[in-house]
C-alpha positions in Angstrom: 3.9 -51.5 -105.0 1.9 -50.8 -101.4 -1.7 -50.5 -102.9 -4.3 -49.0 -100.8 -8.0 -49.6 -102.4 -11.2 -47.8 -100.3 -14.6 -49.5 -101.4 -12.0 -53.1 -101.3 -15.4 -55.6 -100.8 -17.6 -54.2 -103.7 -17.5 -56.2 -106.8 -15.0 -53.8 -108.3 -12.8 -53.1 -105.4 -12.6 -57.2 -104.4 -11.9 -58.2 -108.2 -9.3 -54.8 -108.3 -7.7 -56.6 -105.1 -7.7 -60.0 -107.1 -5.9 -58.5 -110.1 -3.4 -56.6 -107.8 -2.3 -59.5 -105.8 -1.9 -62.0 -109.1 0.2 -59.0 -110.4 2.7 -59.2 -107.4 1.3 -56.1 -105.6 1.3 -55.5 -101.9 -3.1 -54.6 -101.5 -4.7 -53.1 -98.3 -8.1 -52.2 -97.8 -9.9 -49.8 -95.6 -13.3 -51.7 -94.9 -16.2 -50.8 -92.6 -16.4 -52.4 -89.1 -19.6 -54.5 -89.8 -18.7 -55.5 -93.4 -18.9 -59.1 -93.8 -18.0 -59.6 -97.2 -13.9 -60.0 -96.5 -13.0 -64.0 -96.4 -12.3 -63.7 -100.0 -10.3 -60.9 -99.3 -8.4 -62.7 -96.3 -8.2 -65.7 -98.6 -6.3 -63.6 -101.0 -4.2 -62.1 -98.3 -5.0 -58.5 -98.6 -4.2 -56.6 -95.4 -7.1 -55.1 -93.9 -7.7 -52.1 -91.8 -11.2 -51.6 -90.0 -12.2 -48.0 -90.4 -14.7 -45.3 -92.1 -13.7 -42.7 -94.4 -15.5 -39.8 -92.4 -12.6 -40.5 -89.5 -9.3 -38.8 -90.1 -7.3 -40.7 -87.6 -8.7 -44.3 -89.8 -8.3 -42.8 -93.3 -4.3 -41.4 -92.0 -3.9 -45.1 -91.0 -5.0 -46.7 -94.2 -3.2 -44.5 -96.4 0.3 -44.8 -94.5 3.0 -45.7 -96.3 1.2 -46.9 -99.6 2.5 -45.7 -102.9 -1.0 -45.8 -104.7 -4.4 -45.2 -103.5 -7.7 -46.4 -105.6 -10.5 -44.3 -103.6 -13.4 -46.4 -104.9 -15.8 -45.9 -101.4 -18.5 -44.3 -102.0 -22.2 -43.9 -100.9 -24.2 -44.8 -103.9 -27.9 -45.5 -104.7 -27.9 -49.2 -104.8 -26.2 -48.9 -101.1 -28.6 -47.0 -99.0 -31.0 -45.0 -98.1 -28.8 -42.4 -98.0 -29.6 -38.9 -96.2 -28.3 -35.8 -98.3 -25.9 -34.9 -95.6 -24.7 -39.1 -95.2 -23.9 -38.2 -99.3 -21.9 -35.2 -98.4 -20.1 -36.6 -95.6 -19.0 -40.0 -97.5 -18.2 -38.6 -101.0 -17.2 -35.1 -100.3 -15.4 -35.4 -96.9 -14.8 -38.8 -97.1 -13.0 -37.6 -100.4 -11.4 -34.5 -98.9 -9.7 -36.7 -96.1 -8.3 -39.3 -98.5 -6.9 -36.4 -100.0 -5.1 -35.0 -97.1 -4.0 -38.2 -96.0 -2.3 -38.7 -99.9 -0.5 -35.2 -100.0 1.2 -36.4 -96.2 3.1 -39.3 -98.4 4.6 -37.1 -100.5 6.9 -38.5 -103.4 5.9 -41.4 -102.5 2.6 -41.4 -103.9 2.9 -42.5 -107.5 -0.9 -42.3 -107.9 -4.2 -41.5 -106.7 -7.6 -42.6 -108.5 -10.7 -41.6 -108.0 -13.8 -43.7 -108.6 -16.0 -41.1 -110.7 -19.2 -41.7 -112.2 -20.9 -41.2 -115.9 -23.6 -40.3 -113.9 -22.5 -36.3 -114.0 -23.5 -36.1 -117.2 -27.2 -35.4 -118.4 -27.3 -37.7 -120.9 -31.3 -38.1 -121.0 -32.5 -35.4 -122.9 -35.5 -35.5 -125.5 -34.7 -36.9 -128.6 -31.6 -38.7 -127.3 -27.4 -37.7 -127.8 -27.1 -36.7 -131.2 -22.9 -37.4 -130.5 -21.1 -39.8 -128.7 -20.1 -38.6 -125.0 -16.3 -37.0 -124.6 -15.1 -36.8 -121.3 -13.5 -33.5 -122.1 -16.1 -32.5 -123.7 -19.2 -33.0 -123.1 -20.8 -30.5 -120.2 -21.2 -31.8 -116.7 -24.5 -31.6 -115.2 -25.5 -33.5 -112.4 -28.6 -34.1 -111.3 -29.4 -35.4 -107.8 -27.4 -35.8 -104.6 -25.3 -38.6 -105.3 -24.3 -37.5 -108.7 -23.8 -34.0 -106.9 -21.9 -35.1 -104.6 -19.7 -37.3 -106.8 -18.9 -34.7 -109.1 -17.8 -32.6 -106.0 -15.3 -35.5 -105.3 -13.5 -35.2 -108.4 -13.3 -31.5 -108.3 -11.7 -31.8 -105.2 -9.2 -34.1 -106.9 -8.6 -32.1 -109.9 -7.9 -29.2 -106.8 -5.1 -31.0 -105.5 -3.8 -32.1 -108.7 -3.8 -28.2 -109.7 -2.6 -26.7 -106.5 0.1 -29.9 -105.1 0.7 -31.7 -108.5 -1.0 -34.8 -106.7 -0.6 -37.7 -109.4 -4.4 -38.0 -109.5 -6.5 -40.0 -112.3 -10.0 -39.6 -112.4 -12.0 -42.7 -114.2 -15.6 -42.4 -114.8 -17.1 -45.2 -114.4 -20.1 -46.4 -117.0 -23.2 -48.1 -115.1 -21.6 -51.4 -114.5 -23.0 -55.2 -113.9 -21.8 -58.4 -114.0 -23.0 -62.0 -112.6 -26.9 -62.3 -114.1 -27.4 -59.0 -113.7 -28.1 -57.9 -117.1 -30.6 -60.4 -117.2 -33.0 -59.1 -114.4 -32.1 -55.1 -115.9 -35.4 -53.5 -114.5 -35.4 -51.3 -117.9 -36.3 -54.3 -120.1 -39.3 -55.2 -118.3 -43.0 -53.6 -118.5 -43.4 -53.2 -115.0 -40.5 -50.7 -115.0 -42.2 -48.5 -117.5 -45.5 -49.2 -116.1 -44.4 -47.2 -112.3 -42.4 -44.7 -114.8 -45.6 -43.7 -116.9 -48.0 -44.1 -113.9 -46.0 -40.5 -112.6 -46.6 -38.8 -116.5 -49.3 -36.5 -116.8 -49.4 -35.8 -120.6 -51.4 -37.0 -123.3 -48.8 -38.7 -125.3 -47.8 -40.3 -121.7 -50.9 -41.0 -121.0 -51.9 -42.8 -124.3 -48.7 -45.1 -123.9 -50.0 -45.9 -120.5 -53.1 -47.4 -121.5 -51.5 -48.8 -124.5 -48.9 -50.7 -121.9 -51.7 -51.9 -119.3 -53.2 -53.5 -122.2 -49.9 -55.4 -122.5 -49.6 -56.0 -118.9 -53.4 -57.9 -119.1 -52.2 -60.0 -121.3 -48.4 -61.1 -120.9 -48.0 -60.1 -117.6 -46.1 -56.9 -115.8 -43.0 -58.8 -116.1 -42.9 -59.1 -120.1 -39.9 -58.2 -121.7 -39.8 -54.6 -123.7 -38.3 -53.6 -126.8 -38.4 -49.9 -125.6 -38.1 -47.5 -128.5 -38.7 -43.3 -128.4 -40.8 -41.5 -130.3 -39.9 -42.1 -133.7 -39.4 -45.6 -133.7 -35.5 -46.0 -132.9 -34.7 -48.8 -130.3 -33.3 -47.2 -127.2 -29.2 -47.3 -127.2 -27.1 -47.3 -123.9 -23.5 -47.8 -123.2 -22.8 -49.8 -119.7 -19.3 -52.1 -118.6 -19.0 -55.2 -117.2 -17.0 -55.0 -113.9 -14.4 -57.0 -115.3 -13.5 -54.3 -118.0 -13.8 -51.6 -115.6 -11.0 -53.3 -113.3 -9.0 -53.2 -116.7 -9.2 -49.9 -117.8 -7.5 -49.0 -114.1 -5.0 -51.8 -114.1 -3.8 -50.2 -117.6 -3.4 -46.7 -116.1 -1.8 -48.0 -112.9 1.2 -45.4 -112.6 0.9 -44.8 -116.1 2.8 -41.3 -116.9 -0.4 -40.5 -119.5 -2.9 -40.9 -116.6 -1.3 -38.2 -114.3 -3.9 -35.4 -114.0 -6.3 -37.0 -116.7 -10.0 -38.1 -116.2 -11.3 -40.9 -118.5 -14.3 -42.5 -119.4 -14.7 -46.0 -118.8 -17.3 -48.1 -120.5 -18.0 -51.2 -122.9 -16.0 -51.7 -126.2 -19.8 -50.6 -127.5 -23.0 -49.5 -127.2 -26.3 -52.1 -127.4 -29.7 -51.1 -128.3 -32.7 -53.0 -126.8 -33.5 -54.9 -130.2 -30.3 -56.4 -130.0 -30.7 -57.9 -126.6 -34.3 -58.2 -125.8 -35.5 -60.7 -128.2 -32.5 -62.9 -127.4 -33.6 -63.0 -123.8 -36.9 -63.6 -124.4 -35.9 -66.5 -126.0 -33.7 -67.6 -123.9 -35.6 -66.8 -120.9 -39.0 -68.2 -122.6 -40.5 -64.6 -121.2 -43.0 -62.8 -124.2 -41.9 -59.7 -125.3 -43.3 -56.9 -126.9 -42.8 -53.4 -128.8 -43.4 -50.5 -127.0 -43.0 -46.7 -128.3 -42.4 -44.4 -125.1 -43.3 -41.2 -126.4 -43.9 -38.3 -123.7 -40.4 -39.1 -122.2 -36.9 -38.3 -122.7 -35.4 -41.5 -124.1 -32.4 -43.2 -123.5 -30.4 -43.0 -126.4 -26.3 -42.2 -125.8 -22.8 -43.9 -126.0 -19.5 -42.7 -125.0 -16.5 -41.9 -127.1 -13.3 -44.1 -125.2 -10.9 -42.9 -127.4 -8.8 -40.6 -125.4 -8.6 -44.1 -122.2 -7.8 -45.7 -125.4 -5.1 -43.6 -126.6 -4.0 -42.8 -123.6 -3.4 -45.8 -121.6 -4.4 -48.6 -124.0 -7.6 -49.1 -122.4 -9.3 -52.0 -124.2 -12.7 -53.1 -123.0 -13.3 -56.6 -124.2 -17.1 -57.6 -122.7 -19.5 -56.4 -125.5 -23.1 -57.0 -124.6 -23.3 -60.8 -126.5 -20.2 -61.4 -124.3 -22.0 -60.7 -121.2 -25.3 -62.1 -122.0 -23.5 -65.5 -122.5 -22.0 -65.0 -119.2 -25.1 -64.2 -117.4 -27.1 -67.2 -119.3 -24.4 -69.6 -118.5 -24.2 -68.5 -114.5 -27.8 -68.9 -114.3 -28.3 -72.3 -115.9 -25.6 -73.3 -113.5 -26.8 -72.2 -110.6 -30.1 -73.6 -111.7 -28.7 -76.6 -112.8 -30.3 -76.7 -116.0 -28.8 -77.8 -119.2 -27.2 -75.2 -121.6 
């Protein structure tokens, strides 16, 4: 198939490509003038076409006779600054215009996805998610302008699905890593929590604070956290590795069960701090300690996949042991220190 994939240099959009091209696939990608991550891309050779998603007359050229389109682009928070209207222009307009470009190919198109995010939902709320998330479910609440802004994306895709039967899958994204990234997760370290409880003004905050620069006077602002809420539980979340995400799209890729359906895409499971901090910390040879963050809405959720499971056959194989491994063994090597 003629693939078209927006966002094509991001870790997600170049390993997409990767998978793509090893699968016999035709790949272009619409890439930003002054983007200098593509010699992997021309080393794969995907075809690529300089342009921005806010210009018609570039996004009608990228889209041109391709059968699917993976709009992954996107202004995000680890990308900018952003300004609210550089938000509403990329994710909203930017969307709008990949949409318009997709209903001009008419039958042709066999698909359209849309690069959502899990970041719609509220899912830090005192005393954590009693239930695990459910894409159709669970109520969408957005908070800030790129969440906002996302969320407005996919509507607009769920729009033309409704109104022109657009083959459009929606795939919310879990917060994703890869590389030695979950080793340097901000959230695991005291100096995170430090700056978070330095902005509380309450007197459970407040007696967590002191409590934590104690810590900080002894082991350091970089000690590793075991964070746990208010009554003791270790905080849970539910993230992907890259390399699962770029599954659970290759398995919908023009599957009939994907047409007009949004799924959740995540981990095969949640992990909890206690089963990952004291692992790093010895591994890393970085103290940790136990800290109970009462006076703040924990982090405590996980995401029901069945439905992407179901579905499409989505199966999500990097647990977090799976990716620790991964992000030790990088790291020694790159170090060059023994495993």
């Amino acid at each position: 198939m003629e693939i078209l994939i927006t966002g094509i240099t991001g870790r997600i959009g170049s390993e997409l490509a990767r998978r793509l091209v090893e699968a016999g696939h035709r790949v272009r990608g619409l890439v930003w003038s002054r983007d200098r991550r593509v010699a992997g891309l021309h080393a794969l050779g995907v075809e690529l076409v300089e342009g921005s998603l806010t210009e018609v007359a570039d996004v009608n050229a990228a889209v041109a006779d391709v059968e699917v389109v993976f709009h992954l682009g996107a202004a995000f928070q680890g990308g900018g600054p952003f300004t609210h209207e550089e938000y509403f222009e990329i994710n909203v307009r930017g969307t709008f215009n990949m949409l318009e470009a997709a209903c001009g190919l008419g039958s042709r198109l066999q698909q359209f996805v849309y690069a959502g995010t899990d970041a719609v939902y509220d899912k830090y709320v005192p005393g954590g998610l009693a239930h695990p998330i459910r894409e159709d479910e669970f109520p969408l609440e957005p908070r800030g302008q790129y969440a906002l802004t996302k969320l407005l994306g996919e509507e607009l895709c769920r729009g033309y699905a409704r109104t022109w039967e657009m083959p459009v899958t929606v795939y919310r994204f879990a917060m994703t890593m890869a590389g030695e990234e979950i080793l340097d997760y901000s959230q695991f370290r005291l100096a995170h929590w430090l700056r978070v409880y330095a902005g509380l003004d309450n007197e459970e905050a407040r007696a967590v604070y002191a409590q934590m620069q104690a810590a900080a006077a002894l082991y350091g602002e970089q000690c590793l956290v075991v964070a746990r809420d208010g009554s003791g539980r270790a905080y849970k979340k539910h993230i992907a590795h890259a390399q699962d995400i770029v599954a659970g799209m290759m398995a919908g890729l023009a599957h009939p069960q994907a047409r007009g359906q949004v799924f959740q895409l995540a981990g095969p499971a949640p992990f909890t701090w206690a089963d990952v901090v004291p692992r790093l910390s010895a591994e890393l040879g970085v103290p940790m300690i136990e800290v109970r963050l009462s006076g703040y809405p924990p982090t405590y959720y996980e995401f029901d996949l069945s439905k992407s499971r179901e579905r499409i056959g989505f199966a999500p194989t990097y647990d977090i042991a799976r990716m620790v491994d991964e992000a030790l063994a990088l790291r020694r090597a790159r170090l060059g220190t023994p495993a």
